[in-house]
C-alpha angles and dihedrals in degrees: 000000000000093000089051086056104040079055096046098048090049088060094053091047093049094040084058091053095043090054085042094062098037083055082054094062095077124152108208107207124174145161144070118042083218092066102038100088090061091043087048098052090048097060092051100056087042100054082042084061094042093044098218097324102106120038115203122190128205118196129183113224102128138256094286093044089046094051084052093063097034088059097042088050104248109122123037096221135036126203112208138182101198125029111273119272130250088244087050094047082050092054100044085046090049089056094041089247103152112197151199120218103215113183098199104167146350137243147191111226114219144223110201139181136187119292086252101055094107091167111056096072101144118015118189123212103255083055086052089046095050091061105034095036109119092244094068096063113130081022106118104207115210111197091251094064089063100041115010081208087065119085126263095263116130117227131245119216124224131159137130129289131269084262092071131094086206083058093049095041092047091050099048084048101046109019099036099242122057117254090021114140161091117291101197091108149103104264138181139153090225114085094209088056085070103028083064085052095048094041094053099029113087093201093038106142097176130157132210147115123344089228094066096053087051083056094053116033107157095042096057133027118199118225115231106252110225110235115244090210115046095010098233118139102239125190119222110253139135085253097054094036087045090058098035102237087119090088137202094001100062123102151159121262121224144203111195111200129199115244094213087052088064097065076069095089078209092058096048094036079051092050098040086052092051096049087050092050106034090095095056105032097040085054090048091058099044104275136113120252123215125246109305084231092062102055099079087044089064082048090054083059091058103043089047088046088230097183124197138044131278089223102070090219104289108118101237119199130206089032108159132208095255093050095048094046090050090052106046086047087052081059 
């Protein structure tokens, strides 16, 4: 009876070590709300393969919150919605953080309105500055002020926080400097939190990932952005952002990964899995995949630990899949 105990006891106490150790194995990733989906979907199929073993986490912060515990070394992997920036590679040099810039999908990014709004159809980018320049803040727009044909309603504001790498994308594109803007507005680094204002407010005029409006289709409706360049109202779609024509509010999406966090077999099996996934996962939640030939040749950049960007720290706009792909390969 002792000896059962004694046993038993030694298996209890190994079975708590074991899941000791097992709670131990954690992968910290934070970052954009843009990326998340695909990061998300990637854990989970990850933890479903390792069956418990390895625990990997996924915040929302933003972009720009991400970057601060990346650098600080905090997390082992960033997601980000726009390149990092020269301040941000200061401050992950400053703090000895190497890192691997890892493009991973690409995305639209959407204005949207209210279901009922049957009279924004197509909105240009001086419209959009007007109202999101830094100069109108405390102005309250009404439609009409930006097309006399448009009602007398006046328009409620959403988008997400200066956290965000949405936030910094949608500014350079539309406002001409990144992080340039009014801040009069309802802001939030979850994306559900303004799809639910623009989906209850009537003179909602938001802005945010492509994906959510795919979510979400019925609750939302995204406006058609008129091209600078060749003047043509183009919907957001992963057609129109695939071939380029969704212009200027199209961009990559990025995991930075820690090169010290590689030497953790948990952290490079993680990464490894998520490269040889991202097509298919980042499709199944609503974005659009690179090239199925690029993707081994980001792994090449793991494998080789090519640390850097290829963006030198300037935020760039209207950058298409081709362009990106050509250049990353010229890396």
């Amino acid at each position: 009876m002792r000896k059962a105990l004694l046993l038993s006891a030694v298996f209890s106490v190994s079975a708590i070590l074991a899941d000791a150790k097992a709670q131990e194995l954690i992968i910290k990733i934070d970052g954009s709300s843009t990326v998340y989906p695909i990061t998300e979907a990637v854990a989970e199929e990850f933890q479903k393969v390792k069956k418990g073993a390895v625990k990997v986490t996924v915040g929302i912060s933003g972009t720009g919150g991400g970057f601060k515990k990346f650098c600080r070394g905090e997390t082992d992997i960033s997601n980000a919605s726009r390149p990092i920036l020269k301040k941000e590679m200061q401050e992950c040099a400053k703090n000895g953080v190497r890192y691997i810039e890892l493009p991973i999908a690409y995305d639209g990014l959407a204005v949207v309105v209210n279901p009922r709004n049957n009279w924004a159809k197509c909105m240009t980018v001086e419209q959009l500055k007007e109202i999101w320049k830094p100069e109108s803040q405390g102005k309250t727009f009404k439609w009409k002020d930006l097309d006399p044909k448009w009602p007398d309603i006046p328009i409620k504001l959403c988008g997400p926080g200066s956290d965000s790498g949405t936030f910094d994308y949608f500014t350079e594109a539309i406002v001409g400097k990144a992080k340039a803007s009014r801040g009069d507005y309802l802001a939030s680094e979850d994306d559900n939190v303004l799809v639910q204002f623009a989906s209850r407010e009537r003179g909602a005029l938001c802005y945010f990932g492509l994906a959510y409006v795919e979510e979400n289709k019925g609750k939302i409706k995204a406006v058609q952005i008129k091209n600078p360049k060749t003047g043509e109202c183009v919907a957001p779609s992963l057609e129109t952002v695939r071939s380029g024509k969704y212009q200027p509010l199209s961009r990559p999406l990025f995991i930075y990964v820690n090169v010290k966090a590689l030497e953790r077999p948990e952290v490079k099996e993680f990464v490894d899995f998520y490269i040889k996934n991202a097509e298919k996962l980042s499709r199944q939640v609503g974005y659009i995949p690179l090239p199925s030939k690029f993707y081994p040749e980001i792994a090449k950049r793991v494998e080789q630990r090519k640390v850097g960007t290829v963006f030198g720290g300037e935020p760039e706009v209207g950058l298409t899949i081709d362009e990106l792909v050509k250049r990353e390969l010229k890396e």
